[in-house]
N, C-alpha and C positions, 0 to 999 in steps of 0.2 A: 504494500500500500504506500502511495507517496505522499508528500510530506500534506499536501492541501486536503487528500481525501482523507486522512489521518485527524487533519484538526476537523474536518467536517462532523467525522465519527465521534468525535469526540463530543463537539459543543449538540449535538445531536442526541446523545447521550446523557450529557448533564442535562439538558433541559427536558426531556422527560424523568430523569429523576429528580431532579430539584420538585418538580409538581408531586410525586410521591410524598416525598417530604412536606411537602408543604398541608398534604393531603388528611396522611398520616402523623397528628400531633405527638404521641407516643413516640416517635422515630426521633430521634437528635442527630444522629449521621447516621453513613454508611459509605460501603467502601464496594465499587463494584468494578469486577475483573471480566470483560466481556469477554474476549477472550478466554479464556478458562472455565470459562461458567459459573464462577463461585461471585457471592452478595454475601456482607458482612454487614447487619444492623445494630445499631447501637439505641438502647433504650433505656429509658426512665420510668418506674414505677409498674405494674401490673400490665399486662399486653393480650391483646385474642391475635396469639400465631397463628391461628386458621384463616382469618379477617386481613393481617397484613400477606400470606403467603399469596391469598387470592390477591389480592390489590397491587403487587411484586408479578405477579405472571397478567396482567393485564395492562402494566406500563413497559414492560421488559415485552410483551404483542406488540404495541403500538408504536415501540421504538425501530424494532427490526421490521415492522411493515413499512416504515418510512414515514407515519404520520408523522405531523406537525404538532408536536406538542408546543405551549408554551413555554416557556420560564419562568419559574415562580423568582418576586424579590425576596432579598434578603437569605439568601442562604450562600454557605460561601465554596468555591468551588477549588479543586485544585487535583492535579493532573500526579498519579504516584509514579513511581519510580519506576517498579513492576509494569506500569502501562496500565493501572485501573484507576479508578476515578473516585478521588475523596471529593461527598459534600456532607456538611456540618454548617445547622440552625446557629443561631451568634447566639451566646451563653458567656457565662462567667468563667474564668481559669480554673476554679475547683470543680465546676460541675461534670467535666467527663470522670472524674474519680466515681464518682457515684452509678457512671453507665456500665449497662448489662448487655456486651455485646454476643451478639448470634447469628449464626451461620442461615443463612435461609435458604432453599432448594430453588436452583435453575430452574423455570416452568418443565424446559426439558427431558431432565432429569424426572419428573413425575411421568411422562410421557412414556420414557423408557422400560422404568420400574414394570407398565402395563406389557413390554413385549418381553420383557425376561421368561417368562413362562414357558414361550415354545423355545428359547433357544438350546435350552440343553438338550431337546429333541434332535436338531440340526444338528449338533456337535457330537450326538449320538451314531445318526445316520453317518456322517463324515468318518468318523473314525470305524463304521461299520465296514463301510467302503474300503479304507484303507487295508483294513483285517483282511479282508475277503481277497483283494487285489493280490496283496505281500502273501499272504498264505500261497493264492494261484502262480505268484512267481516263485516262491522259492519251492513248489513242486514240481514247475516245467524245465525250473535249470535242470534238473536228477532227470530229464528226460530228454534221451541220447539222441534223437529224430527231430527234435524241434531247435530250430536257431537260436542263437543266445539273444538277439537283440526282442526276440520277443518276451523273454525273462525279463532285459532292460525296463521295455516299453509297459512291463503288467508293474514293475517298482515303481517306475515312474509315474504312473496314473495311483498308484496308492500314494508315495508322498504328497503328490498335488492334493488328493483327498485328506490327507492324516497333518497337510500344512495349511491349508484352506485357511482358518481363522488365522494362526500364526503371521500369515503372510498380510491377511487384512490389518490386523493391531499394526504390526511394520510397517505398514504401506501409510495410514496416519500418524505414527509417532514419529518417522524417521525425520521428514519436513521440519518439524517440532523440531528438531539435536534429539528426542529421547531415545535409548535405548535398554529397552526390558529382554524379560526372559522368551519373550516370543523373538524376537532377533536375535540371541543367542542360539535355542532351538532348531532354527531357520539354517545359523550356520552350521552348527556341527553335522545336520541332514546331510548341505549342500556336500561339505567338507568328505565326509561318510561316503558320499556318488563318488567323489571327486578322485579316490584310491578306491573304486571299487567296492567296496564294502555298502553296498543295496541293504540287502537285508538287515543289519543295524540301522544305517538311515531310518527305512520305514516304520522298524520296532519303536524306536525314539517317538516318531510323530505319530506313529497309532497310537503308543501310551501316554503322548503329550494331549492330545487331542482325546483320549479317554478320560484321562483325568480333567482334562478340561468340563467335558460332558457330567463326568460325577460331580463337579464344585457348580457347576449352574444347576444342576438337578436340587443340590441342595438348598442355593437360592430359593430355587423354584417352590419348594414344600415350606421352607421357611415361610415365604410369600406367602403360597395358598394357605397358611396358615391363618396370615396376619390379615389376608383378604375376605377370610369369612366375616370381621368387621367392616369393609368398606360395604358389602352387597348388604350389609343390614339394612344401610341406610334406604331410610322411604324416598321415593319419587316424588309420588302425591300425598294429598291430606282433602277430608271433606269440610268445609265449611258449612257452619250455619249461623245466619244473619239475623239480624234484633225481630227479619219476620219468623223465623222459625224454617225459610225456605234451604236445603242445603247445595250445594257447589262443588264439582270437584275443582281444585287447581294442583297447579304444582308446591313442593314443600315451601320452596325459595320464595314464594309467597305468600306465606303465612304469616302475619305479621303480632307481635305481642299483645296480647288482649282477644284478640280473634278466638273464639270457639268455634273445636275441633271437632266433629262425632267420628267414634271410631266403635267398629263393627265388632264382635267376635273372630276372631282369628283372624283380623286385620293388624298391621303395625299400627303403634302409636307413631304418628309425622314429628312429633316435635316434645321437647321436655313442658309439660302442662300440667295443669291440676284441674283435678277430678272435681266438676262442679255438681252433679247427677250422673247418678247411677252408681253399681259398684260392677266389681269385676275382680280377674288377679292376672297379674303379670309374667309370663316367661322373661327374665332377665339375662338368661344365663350367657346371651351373644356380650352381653355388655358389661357383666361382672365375673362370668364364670360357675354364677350359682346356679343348681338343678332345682331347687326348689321352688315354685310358683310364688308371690311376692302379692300377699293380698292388698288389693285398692279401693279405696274407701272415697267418699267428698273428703274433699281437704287434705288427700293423700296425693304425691305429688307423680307422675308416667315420665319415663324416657324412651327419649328416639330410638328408634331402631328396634325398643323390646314389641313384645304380641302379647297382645289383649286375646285373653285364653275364652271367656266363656260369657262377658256381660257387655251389653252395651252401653257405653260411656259417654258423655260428654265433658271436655275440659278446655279451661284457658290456657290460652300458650302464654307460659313464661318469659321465654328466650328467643330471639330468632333460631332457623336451621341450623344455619353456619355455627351458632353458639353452644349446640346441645352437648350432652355429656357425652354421647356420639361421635363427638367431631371432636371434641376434645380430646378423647380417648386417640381417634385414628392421627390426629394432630402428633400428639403424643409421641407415640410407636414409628411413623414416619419419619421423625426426628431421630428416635432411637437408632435406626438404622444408622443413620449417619455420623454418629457421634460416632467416635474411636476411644478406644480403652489406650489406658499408658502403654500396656506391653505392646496395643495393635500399631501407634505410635513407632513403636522401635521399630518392627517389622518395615515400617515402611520406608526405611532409609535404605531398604537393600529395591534400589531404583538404578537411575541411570550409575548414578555416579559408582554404584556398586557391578553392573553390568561393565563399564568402561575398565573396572581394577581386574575384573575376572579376562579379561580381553587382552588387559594388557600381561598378568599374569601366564597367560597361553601362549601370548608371545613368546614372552621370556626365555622359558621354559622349554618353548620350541630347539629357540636357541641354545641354551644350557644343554638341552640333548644330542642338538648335529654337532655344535662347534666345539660345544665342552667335554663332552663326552663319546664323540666317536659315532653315535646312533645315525641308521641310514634316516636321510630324508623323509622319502615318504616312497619308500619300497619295504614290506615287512621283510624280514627272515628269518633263518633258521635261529637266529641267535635273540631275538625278540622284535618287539614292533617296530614300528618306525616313529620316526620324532612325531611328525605329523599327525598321527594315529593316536599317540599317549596324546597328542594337544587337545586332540575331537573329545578324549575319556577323558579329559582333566577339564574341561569345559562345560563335559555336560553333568559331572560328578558337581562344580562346583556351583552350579546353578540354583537359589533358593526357591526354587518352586515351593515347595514343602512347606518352607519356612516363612514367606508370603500368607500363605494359606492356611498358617497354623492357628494362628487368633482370630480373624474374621470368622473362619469357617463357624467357631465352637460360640463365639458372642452371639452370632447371626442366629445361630441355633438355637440359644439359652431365651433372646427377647422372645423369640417364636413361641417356645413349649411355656414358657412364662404368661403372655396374652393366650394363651389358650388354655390355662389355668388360673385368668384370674391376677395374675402379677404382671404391671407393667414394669420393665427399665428401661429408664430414659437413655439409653447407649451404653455403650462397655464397659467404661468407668464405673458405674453406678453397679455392676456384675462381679465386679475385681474388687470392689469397696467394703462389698459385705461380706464376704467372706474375713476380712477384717474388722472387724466390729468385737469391740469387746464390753461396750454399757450400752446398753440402750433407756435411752430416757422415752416417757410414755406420758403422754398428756392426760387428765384424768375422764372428762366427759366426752363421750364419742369414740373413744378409746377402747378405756379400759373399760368404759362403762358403754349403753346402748347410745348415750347421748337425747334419750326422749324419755321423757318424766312420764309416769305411771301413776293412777290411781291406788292405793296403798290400802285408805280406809276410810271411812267418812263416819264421823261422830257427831250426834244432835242435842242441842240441847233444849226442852227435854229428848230423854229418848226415844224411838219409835220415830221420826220423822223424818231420817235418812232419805230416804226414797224422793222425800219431797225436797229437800235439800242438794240433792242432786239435780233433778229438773230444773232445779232454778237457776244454777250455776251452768248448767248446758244450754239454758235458752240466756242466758247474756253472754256464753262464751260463743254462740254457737259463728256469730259471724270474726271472730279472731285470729289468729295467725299464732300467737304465742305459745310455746313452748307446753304450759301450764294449760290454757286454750285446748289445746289439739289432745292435750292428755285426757282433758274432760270430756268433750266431745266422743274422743275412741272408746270411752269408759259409758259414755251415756247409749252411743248406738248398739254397744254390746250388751246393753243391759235392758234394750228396748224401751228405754225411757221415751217418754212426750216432752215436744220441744212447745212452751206454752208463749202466747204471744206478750211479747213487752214492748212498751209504749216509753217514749222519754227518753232513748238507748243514748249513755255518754259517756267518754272513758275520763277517769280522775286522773289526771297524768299521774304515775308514778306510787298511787296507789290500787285503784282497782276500775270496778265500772259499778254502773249504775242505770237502775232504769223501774220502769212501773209495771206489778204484773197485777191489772184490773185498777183499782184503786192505790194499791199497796206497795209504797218504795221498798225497792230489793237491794242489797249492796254487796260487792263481791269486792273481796279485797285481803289486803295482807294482814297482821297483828296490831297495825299502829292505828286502823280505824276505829280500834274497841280499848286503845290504851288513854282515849281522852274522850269526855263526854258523860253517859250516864254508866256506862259499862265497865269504867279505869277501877274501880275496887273491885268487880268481877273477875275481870280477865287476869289479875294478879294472885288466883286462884285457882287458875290451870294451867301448869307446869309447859312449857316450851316442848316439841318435839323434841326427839333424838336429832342430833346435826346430820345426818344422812335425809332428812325429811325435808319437805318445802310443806308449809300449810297457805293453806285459802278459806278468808270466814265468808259465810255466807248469813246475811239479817233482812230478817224480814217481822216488821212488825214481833208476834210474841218468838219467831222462832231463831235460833242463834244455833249453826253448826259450821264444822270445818271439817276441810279435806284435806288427808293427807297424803302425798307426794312424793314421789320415791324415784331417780334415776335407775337404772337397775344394772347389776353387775353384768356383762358380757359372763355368763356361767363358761364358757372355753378361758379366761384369762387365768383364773389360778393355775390348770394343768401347764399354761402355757409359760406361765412365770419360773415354774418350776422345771421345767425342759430347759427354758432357757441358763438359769443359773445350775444344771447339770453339767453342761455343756464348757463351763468357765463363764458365762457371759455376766454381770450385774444386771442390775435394775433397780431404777430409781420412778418418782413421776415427779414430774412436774405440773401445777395445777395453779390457775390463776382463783380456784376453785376455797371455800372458808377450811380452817386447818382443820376445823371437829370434822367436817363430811369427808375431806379429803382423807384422813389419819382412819377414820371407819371402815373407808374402801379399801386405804392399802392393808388393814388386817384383814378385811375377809380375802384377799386375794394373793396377800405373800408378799408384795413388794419392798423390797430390800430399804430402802428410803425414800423418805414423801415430803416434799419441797411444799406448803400452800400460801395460799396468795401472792402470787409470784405475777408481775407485771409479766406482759410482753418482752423489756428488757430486762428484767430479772429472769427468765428463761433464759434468755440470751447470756446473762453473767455464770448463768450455774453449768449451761456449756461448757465457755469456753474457765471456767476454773475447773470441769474435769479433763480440757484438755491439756491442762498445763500440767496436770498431776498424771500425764502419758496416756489417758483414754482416749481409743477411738469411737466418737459417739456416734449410734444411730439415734436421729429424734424422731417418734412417728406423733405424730397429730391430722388433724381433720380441720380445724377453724381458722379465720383469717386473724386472728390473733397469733396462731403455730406459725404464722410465716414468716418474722425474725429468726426464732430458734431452728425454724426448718432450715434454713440459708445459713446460719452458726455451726452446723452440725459437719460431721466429717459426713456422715449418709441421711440423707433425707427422706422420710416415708410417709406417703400420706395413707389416708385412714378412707375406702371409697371413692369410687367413680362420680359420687356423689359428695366430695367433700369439696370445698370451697375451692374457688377460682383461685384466688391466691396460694391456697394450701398445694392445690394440684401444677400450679408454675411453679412454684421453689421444691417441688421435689422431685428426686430423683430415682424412687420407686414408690407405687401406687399400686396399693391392695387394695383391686376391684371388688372384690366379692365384700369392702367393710368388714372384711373378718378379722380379727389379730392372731387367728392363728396361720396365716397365711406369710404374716412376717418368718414363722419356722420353717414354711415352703420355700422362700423367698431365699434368706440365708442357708438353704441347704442345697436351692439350685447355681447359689453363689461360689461354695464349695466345690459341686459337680463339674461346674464348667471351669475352676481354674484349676484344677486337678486336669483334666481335657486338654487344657491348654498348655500344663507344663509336660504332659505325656507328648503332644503334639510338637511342642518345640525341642523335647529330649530325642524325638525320631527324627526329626528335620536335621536338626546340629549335628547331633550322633553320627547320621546318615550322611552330611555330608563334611563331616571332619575325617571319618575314616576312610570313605571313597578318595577325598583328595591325596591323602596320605598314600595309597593303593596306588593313587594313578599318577602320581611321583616316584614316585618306589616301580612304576611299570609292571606293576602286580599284576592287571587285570585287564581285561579287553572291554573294550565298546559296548559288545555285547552286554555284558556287567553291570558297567556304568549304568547304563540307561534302564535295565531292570531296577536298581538299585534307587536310584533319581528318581524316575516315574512312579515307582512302587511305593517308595515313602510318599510323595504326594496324594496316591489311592489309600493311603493307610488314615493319612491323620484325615483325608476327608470323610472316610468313614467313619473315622475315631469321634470328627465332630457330632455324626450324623446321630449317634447313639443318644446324646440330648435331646435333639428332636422326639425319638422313639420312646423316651424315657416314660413309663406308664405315670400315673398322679401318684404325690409325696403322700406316704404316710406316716410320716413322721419316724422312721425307725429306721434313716439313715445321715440323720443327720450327727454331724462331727465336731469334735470338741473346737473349739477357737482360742487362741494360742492369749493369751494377756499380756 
C-alpha cells in the first residue's frame, strides 16, 4: 500500500471509530490493529460486552464497506507504532489507572468460529486421501511389472493431499515474514522427495494432517458443546397489547415492559416476570440443573429456558441482547479467547522459534559434511547422510505437541464445564483454582438461599394467625421486596384470600399501610409498636433469635408478627467440610449483623465469620489474607461482592442469575447457584492441569530425546516422524478425555497444597 492510500486507511479508520467512541460512553479508548484483527477496549465502570461487541462489528461493516462515517469531536487520535490506531476521550492523567482494558473479537472471527465444525471433516478426508495414495504406492514399488515413476506419481498425489492445509497456512503466512510449523513440515516433505525417500515424506504429512484433523475434531465437540447454548436462544416472542390482542415479532423487538404470553413447551423470548398464571421451568440449557424450576406471579423466567406445562404471561425485564442468555454465551465466547499463563508460554514457540530450528539444521548440516566426514546427501553403508539427519533433526525438533498441549486440554475443560453448569472465563481462571487454598464465602445467597422464608406467625390474641396473614399478603401483595415475595410465596401456598385494600402507601423505611373496609392495617418493623400506645407492651416480648427478620402486622384489636428466616443452603455444611479435608480454609465474609451471621457459621462449620463488613472491608480482609500467603477464592452473588470479587486471587460468582456486576468481575460462574459446584469447579481445575503437565511432559520429553537421537544419528526419518506426529495424537487425545469426562461426584477431588 502507498504512502497516500495508507493515510486514507487510516483517517478512514479513525473516523469510524472515533463515532464508536463517541457512541459508546463506557468506552475511554481503544486500540485497533486492522490488520491483525485484534480491538483492545478500555473501560470504566460496569459494561454489556454483548451490546458493545454488537456495536464493534457494525462500525468495523461500515468501515470496510467504504461508508462514510463521520468524525466524532473531541476524541484524540494517534497513529501506533505496530500500524494500529490509538483513540482516547480527553480525561484527567490519573484516570486510565482506573481503566479495564479488553480484548474484543474481530466480527470475523465470530464468523469463523461458525465454519470450524466441518473442517476437521476436510482434514479428515485429506489425510484419508493421503493414506490411501502412500499405502497404493508403497505397494506398487514391490511390484516388479509396473514403472517406478508410477510409484512416484501415487506419493506425489498423496503428499499434495497429506500437505493441502500445510501448504494453504504457508501460502498466507509467508507474505507476512511468518514462519510456523506448517513451513517447517512442508520442508522436510519436500527435502524427504528430494533424496528419495517418498514414503517418509508422505508418512510425515498423512500424520501431520491427521493430527491436524484430531485437534479441529476437538475444536469441533468443544464447540458443539458450547453451541447447544447459542441454538437456545429464541427467535421470536408473542406479544400482547393493553387490548389483550396478541402478535408475533421477532425477540430483538421486545422491548422492557412489553408483555410476553408464552405457551406450554414454548421458550421463554426474554428474562420476565411472571405477571398471571403459573407454570415450571426446564433451566437446565442455562444452569445445568435437571430439575424443573417452579414459576409462580412474581417469580422471575429466563431466555432460552421452556415453559414445561402452564401458560404464562410476563413482563420483560431486560432487552434480548441483555438476558442471562446472552450473558452467559457472552461469557464462554470470551472464554475461548482468553489464554492461561502456561498457554502464554506455549506461544513463543512461533516464528522466531521456527527460524532457531532452521537455523539449527543448518548448522548441523554442516557440522556433519564438513566437520565430520558425513556424505552429503547420498546415504551408506556406514550411516545417513548429512542431509537426511537434517530432514530427522527438523522434524524431531518441531513443537507440534507442544503448541497443542494447553489449548487442546483448556478448550476442553471450559466445554465439559458449561455443560455442567460451570463457567471459566479462559485458562487463567482453570490454572487458578487449582491453587486456591481459603476460600472466602459471602453469607446470603451463598451460603444461605438468599430469599427469606416464612418461619412462623404468632397473634396476638391467639387463634388469629390465618387472619394475620391475609392481611400482610394483601398489602404485600403488589411489592418487590425480599420480605414481600416471602409472604406472598407463603400466602399462595397456603391458599390464602388476597382481600381488597383501599388507601395503599409505603412508610419509607418503615412498612406500608392501607384500609381493609373501614379498618387501618399496618405492616411494619419493631419500631412502629416501640412509641405510641403499645411502647410498654412491646417491651414484653422478647426480640427474635438474630437469625430471624420479624414483620408486625395491626389492625384495630389485632396485633401479630411474622417471622422470617433466610435459610441455610442444606449442601453447605457437607461442602465446608470437603473443602477443609482437602487442606482448603474457610472463612465468610458478610456485610450481614454478627448474631445472624455467627448463627449460620455454626450451623454450617465455617472456620471464621467476618460481620458487618463494608464492601471495602471485604476488600481489606482479602487482601490481609493475602499478605499472610493465601491464595483466595471469593465467591458471592450481589453487586456489593464486586470489590472483593476483583481483590480476590479467583473470583466466583454465585448463578446465572447473580448480579451484572457480580457476573463481570468474575472469573468462574456456578450456573446451577449451587455451592457445591464450586467442588466440581476446583476438581475440574485439578483434572485439566494435571492434563496439561502430562501433555507438556510428552511434548518436551518427546522432543528433547528425538533431538538428542537425531544428533547422535540414532535414528531414521522414519522414527522421527512417528515419534513427532505420535506425541501430537497422544496429548490430543490426552486432552480429549476432559471432554469425555462423565459429571463430578465429588470423590475425586485432590488435596490443595497450602
Amino acid at each position: 500500500m502507498d504512502s497516500e492510500a495508507k493515510r486514507v486507511n487510516t483517517e478512514s479508520w479513525a473516523a469510524g471509530l472515533a463515532r464508536f467512541l463517541q457512541d459508546n460512553s463506557e468506552v475511554e479508548a481503544l486500540v485497533v490493529d486492522s490488520e491483525h484483527r485484534k480491538v483492545e477496549i478500555a473501560t470504566l465502570g460496569p459494561v454489556n460486552m454483548g451490546a458493545l461487541q454488537a456495536s464493534l462489528a457494525e462500525t468495523i461493516r461500515l468501515i470496510e464497506s467504504h461508508a462514510e462515517p463521520h468524525a466524532a469531536v473531541g476524541v484524540s487520535i494517534e497513529t501506533e507504532v505496530a500500524g494500529g490506531i490509538r483513540l482516547q476521550k480527553p480525561t484527567c492523567l490519573t484516570a486510565p489507572i482506573l481503566w479495564r482494558w479488553r480484548e474484543l473479537q474481530w466480527p470475523e472471527a465470530l464468523e469463523a468460529e461458525e465454519a470450524t465444525g466441518e473442517e476437521w471433516r476436510v482434514l479428515g478426508l485429506l489425510a484419508g486421501g493421503c493414506a490411501v495414495l502412500g499405502i497404493s504406492a508403497w505397494m506398487v514399488a514391490y511390484v516388479e511389472a509396473t514403472p517406478a515413476w508410477v510409484s512416484v506419481a501415487l506419493y506425489i498425489g498423496a503428499m499434495i493431499a497429506g500437505g493441502w492445509d500445510a501448504f494453504e497456512d504457508t501460502k498466507q503466512g509467508l507474505p507476512k515474514g511468518e514462519l510456523d510449523i506448517h513451513f517447517l513440515m512442508l520442508a522436510v516433505a519436500i527435502g524427504a522427495a528430494s533424496i528419495g525417500a517418498w514414503a517418509e515424506g508422505a508418512l510425515l504429512l498423512f500424520l501431520f494432517s491427521f493430527s491436524g484433523a484430531l485437534e479441529h475434531f476437538a475444536l469441533y465437540r468443544t464447540r458443539r458443546e458450547i453451541n447447544s447454548l447459542f441454538d437456545a436462544a429464541p427467535k421470536f416472542a408473542i406479544l400482547r397489547d393493553a387490548s389483550g390482542n396478541e402478535r408475533e415479532v421477532p425477540v430483538a423487538a421486545v422491548n422492557v415492559g412489553d408483555v410476553v404470553v408464552v405457551k406450554p413447551g414454548a421458550l421463554f423470548p426474554v428474562d420476565a416476570e411472571v405477571i398471571k398464571g403459573k407454570s415450571a421451568a426446564d433451566e437446565s440449557n442455562l444452569t445445568g440443573e435437571a430439575n424443573p424450576v417452579s414459576k409462580l406471579t412474581g417469580d422471575t423466567v429466563f431466555s432460552g429456558t421452556i415453559n414445561l406445562w402452564g401458560a404464562v404471561d410476563a413482563r420483560t425485564l431486560r432487552p434480548a441482547g441483555e438476558s442471562a442468555l446472552q450473558n452467559v454465551i457472552r461469557l464462554i465466547r470470551e472464554a475461548q479467547h482468553l489464554k492461561a499463563p502456561s498457554q502464554r508460554f506455549t506461544d513463543r514457540f512461533g516464528t522466531r522459534y521456527t527460524i532457531g530450528i532452521l537455523a539449527l539444521t543448518v548448522t548441523m548440516f554442516f557440522v556433519w559434511w564438513l566437520g565430520m566426514g558425513v556424505r552429503p546427501f547420498v546415504n551408506s553403508e556406514a550411516g545417513f547422510s548429512a542431509f537426511y539427519r537434517a530432514m530427522t533433526l527438523l522434524v524431531v525438533a518441531s513443537p507440534c505437541a507442544l503448541v497443542l498441549s494447553i489449548p487442546s486440554a483448556i478448550l476442553a475443560a471450559i466445554a465439559w464445564g458449561a455443560r455442567h453448569g460451570i463457567l471459566f472465563r479462559g485458562g487463567a481462571a482453570i490454572e487458578k483454582m487449582a491453587e486456591v487454598n481459603l476460600v472466602a464465602l459471602d453469607k446470603t445467597g451463598t451460603l444461605t438461599t438468599g430469599e427469606m422464608e416464612v418461619d412462623s406467625i404468632e397473634s396476638f390474641p391467639a387463634g388469629r394467625e390465618r387472619e394475620a396473614a391475609e392481611l400482610a399478603y394483601s398489602l404485600e401483595v403488589h411489592g418487590s421486596h425480599p420480605i414481600g415475595r416471602a409472604i406472598k410465596k407463603y400466602a399462595q401456598s397456603q391458599g390464602l384470600e388476597q382481600r381488597v385494600i383501599e388507601d395503599f402507601q409505603s412508610m419509607s423505611g418503615k412498612g406500608l399501610q392501607g384500609r381493609d373496609g373501614e379498618t387501618l392495617c399496618v405492616l411494619g418493623r419493631r419500631e412502629l409498636l416501640e412509641t405510641g400506645p403499645l411502647e410498654e407492651w412491646i417491651k414484653g416480648v422478647p426480640e427474635p433469635p438474630p437469625e430471624f427478620s420479624e414483620n408486625w402486622i395491626l389492625k384495630d384489636d389485632l396485633i401479630a408478627r411474622i417471622l422470617l428466616k433466610d435459610q441455610i443452603r442444606i449442601e453447605s455444611q457437607p461442602i465446608l467440610e470437603k473443602l477443609k479435608a482437602i487442606g482448603v480454609r474457610t472463612v465468610m465474609l458478610t456485610g450481614d449483623r454478627r448474631g445472624a451471621a455467627e448463627s449460620v457459621g455454626r450451623a454450617i462449620g465455617v472456620e471464621e465469620v467476618r460481620a458487618g463488613l463494608t464492601p471495602d472491608g471485604k476488600v481489606a480482609a482479602i487482601q490481609e489474607y493475602a499478605k499472610q500467603g493465601y491464595k483466595v477464592a471469593m465467591v458471592g452473588d450481589g453487586v456489593n461482592d464486586a470489590p472483593s470479587l476483583a481483590a480476590a486471587y479467583v473470583s466466583v460468582a454465585m448463578g446465572a442469575r447473580g448480579s451484572d456486576a457480580a457476573l463481570e468481575q468474575s472469573e468462574v460462574v456456578l450456573m446451577k447457584d449451587r455451592i457445591e459446584n464450586y467442588l466440581a469447579a476446583t476438581d475440574l481445575s485439578h483434572r485439566a492441569r494435571t492434563i496439561i503437565r502430562q501433555n507438556l511432559a510428552i511434548a518436551l520429553g518427546t522432543v528433547v530425546l528425538m533431538v538428542a537421537a537425531a544428533i547422535l544419528g540414532w535414528i531414521p526419518l522414519s522414527v522421527g516422524v512417528f515419534a513427532h506426529e505420535g506425541s501430537t495424537v497422544v496429548v490430543c487425545l490426552n486432552s480429549l478425555r476432559l471432554l469425555f469426562a462423565k459429571a463430578w461426584d465429588g470423590s475425586d477431588l485432590r488435596a490443595v497444597p497450602s
